[in-house]
Every structure is written in C-alpha cells, then in structure tokens.
N, C-alpha and C positions, 0 to 999 in steps of 0.2 A: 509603563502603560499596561492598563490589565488585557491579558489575553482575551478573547470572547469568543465564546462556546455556544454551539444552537445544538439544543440536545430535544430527539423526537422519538417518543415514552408513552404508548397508550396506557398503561397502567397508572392510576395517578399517585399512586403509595411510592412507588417506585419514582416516579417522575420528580413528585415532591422532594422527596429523599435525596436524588442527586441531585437539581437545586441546592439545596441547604449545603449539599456536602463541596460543591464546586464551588459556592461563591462563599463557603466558610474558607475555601482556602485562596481566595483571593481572585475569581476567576468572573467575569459578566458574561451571565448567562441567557439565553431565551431557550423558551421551550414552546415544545408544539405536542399535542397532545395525538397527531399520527402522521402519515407520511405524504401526503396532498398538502395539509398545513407547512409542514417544515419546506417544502418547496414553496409555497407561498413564499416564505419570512427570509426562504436564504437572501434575495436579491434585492433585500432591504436593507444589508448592512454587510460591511466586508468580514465576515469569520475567519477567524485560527485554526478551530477544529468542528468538528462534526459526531457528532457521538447518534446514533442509531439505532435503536431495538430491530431487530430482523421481523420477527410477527408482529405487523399494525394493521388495522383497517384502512380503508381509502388506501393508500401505495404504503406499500412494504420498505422495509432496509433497502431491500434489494435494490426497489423501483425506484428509490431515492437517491440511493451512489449509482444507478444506471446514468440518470438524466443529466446528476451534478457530472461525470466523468466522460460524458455524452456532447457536455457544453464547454468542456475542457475545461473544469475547475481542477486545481492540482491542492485544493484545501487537503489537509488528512483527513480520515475516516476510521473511527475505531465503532466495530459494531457489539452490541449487547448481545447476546443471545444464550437461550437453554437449551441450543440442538450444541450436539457437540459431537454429531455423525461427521466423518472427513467432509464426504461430499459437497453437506454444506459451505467446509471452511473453504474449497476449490470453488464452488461458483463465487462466492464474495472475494477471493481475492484476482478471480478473472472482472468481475465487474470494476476492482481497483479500491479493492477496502486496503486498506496498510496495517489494522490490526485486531485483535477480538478480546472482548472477557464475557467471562463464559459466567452466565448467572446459577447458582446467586453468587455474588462475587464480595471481596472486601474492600473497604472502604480505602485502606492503604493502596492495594493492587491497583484500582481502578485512578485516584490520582496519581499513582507511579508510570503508569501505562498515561495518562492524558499528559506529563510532565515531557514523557520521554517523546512521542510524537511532536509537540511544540517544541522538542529543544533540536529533534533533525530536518524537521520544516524551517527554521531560519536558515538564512544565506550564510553559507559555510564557505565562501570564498569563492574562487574562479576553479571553473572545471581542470582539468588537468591538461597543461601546457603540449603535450605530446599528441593530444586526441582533436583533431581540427573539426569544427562544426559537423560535417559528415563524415563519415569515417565506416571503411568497411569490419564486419563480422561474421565470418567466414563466407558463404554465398550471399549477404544481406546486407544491405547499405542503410547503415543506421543517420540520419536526422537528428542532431541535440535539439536544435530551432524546433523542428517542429515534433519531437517524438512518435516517431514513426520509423518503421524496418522497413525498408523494399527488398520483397524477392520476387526473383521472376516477374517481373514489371507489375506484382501484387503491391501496396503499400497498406499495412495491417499497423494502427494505434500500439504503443506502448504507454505502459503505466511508468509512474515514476518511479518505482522498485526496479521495473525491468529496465528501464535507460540504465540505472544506475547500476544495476550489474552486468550492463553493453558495454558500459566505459570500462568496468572491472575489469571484465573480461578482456578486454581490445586492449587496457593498458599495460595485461603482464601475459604476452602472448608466450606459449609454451609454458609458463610456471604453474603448477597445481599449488590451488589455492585449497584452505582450509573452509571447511563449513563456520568454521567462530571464523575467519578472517572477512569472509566473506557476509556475515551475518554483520561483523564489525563495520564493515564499508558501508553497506545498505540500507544499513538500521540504525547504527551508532550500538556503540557500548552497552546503553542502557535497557537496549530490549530485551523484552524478557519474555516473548515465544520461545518457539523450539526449534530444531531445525528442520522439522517438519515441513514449517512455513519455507525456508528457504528451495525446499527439493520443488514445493509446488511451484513458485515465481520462477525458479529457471525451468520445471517442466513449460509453462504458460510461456517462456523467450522462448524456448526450444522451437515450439508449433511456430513462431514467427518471423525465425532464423533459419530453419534449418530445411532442404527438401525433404527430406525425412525425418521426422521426429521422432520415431520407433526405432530408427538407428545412427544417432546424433554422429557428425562427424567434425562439428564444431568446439561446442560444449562438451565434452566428455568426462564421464563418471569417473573417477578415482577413488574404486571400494575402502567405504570405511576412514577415508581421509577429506573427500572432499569432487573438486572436478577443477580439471584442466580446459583451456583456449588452445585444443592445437591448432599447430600450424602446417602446410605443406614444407 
C-alpha cells in the first residue's frame, strides 16, 4: 500500500517538483499550496507523513505542526526550510517537528529523509516489558497512555521523540548512554541529523522533568560521550 504524503509548498516550482519527485518514487501525494490549506486537506484523509515549508502565507510551518500536534496527531513532520539559524531548529522541534532539510536540498536527501521517517513511524512492537504504563523519571511521572510528564502536580505534553527517550532513559537507569545509541533508540539507524538534534530534544525533556533544568539532576551530561539516568 502506498504511503500518502500531504506536502504544503507556497512556491509552485518547488511544490511541483516534489510532487514529480515523491510520486516518481512511489508515494500519493496531495499538496497545498500554503498552510490554512494543508489544514483544510489534513482531515480529509489519514497521512503517513507531513512534509512543510517553514515560510507560507495564511499559517506558516510552524502554525501548521502547532495545531496538528495541538490536536494530538502523532503523524511525522519533516520541515523544508532556508533558515538554518539554531534558534529556528529549537522552536520547530519544541512545536514536535521530528525532522528538517534545509533547502536547496537533493533529491536523494530528501526521499532518504521521507523513507526513514515512515520506516520509524510503523509499530515496532510492544514497548518495553520492564517500563509499566506510568512510570517514574526522576521527580516526574511520566504517562505512555497519554504522553505527558507530571511534575509538581504540573502535567506539561511530550512529543513522541521525548516519551521515547523517557523510556530510554527510565529503562537503563545509571548506564551512560551514547549520543549514536541514543540517536539509534529514537530515531532508528537511518537518521541522518546530527547530534545536535538530539542535545535539543533532551534539553526540551529536561524543562519537563526536571525542577531545575539549568542543573539537571536527572538526565545528566556525560562530556563528550553522551548522558546518563542517574539514580539516588
């Protein structure tokens, strides 16, 4: 069964282009030509993936994975864009984007990167037998059911990257974990950011888990190798 892409592209050179190129390689696609439309069209059909330019008229990238992740769609989201300032990459991956190509991009990159999203979005089997529905993370009582952290009788949303390195974390308590191992868990194999991305999503658990996030005492950094789950 072919995948199906809703890809939202004000440019229409562009727009057209990745049509051609995504359903040359097999994929059904719709497009929207800004980001009020692609909201329109999501709720018309069930998607696989979500592909989004960051600058559109009427709602932006941003305004578009705000609402879809607002409504708790756990579809993936890979965003297009020509800003390649950090700042940008940290608001989109707090809003719950999962990943970026940065234009102008290639034609290989961009279905490697759409491949590997659809292949860590399928159901990979049952969560890990050890970690029960709730489960604590160090002050924070993490939610599989409903993906959500309480602390302090706060309950603050997690994205699907962050559940998935609460369970990481929760399931090898005291072991320092590597940045590829942990890039492995989260991502799958096949990603192909940096670890950049990874430092951001556990900063974004950090503020969720921790009373203080300027001095984690949960998560903790392990220069140059990675971060550890300590334990009392």
């Amino acid at each position: 069964m072919k995948a199906r892409l809703l890809i939202a592209e004000d440019d229409a050179n562009i727009r057209l282009g990745l049509i051609a190129t995504l359903e040359s390689d097999g994929y059904e696609v719709t497009a929207a030509s800004d980001g009020a439309q692609a909201l329109r069209l999501f709720p018309q059909a069930k998607y696989d993936l979500v592909i989004l330019d960051v600058m559109m008229p009427q709602r932006s990238g941003y305004d578009v994975c705000r609402e879809l992740r607002k409504a708790e769609h756990r579809v993936p989201i890979l965003f297009l864009t020509a800003k390649g300032e950090e700042v940008d990459k940290v608001v989109g991956l707090k809003l719950g984007a999962d990943d970026y190509v940065l234009k102008p991009f290639g034609v290989h990159e961009l279905l490697a990167r759409v491949e590997a999203l659809l292949r860590r979005a399928r159901p990979a089997g049952p969560a890990p037998k050890e970690l029960p529905p709730v489960f604590r993370l160090g002050a924070a009582e993490i939610d599989r059911r409903k993906f959500t952290a309480t602390l302090d009788g706060r309950s603050t949303s997690l994205t699907a990257r962050e559940m998935k390195l609460a369970e990481v974390f929760a399931a090898h308590p005291g072991e320092v974990l590597t940045r590829d191992a942990l890039l492995n868990a989260a991502w799958g194999v096949e990603f192909f950011g940096t670890t950049r991305t990874l430092d951001q999503h556990v900063a974004q658990l950090r503020k969720k888990i921790e009373p203080r996030p300027d001095q984690p005492q949960t998560i903790v950094t392990v220069h140059g190798v990675g971060y550890r789950h300590a334990i009392d």
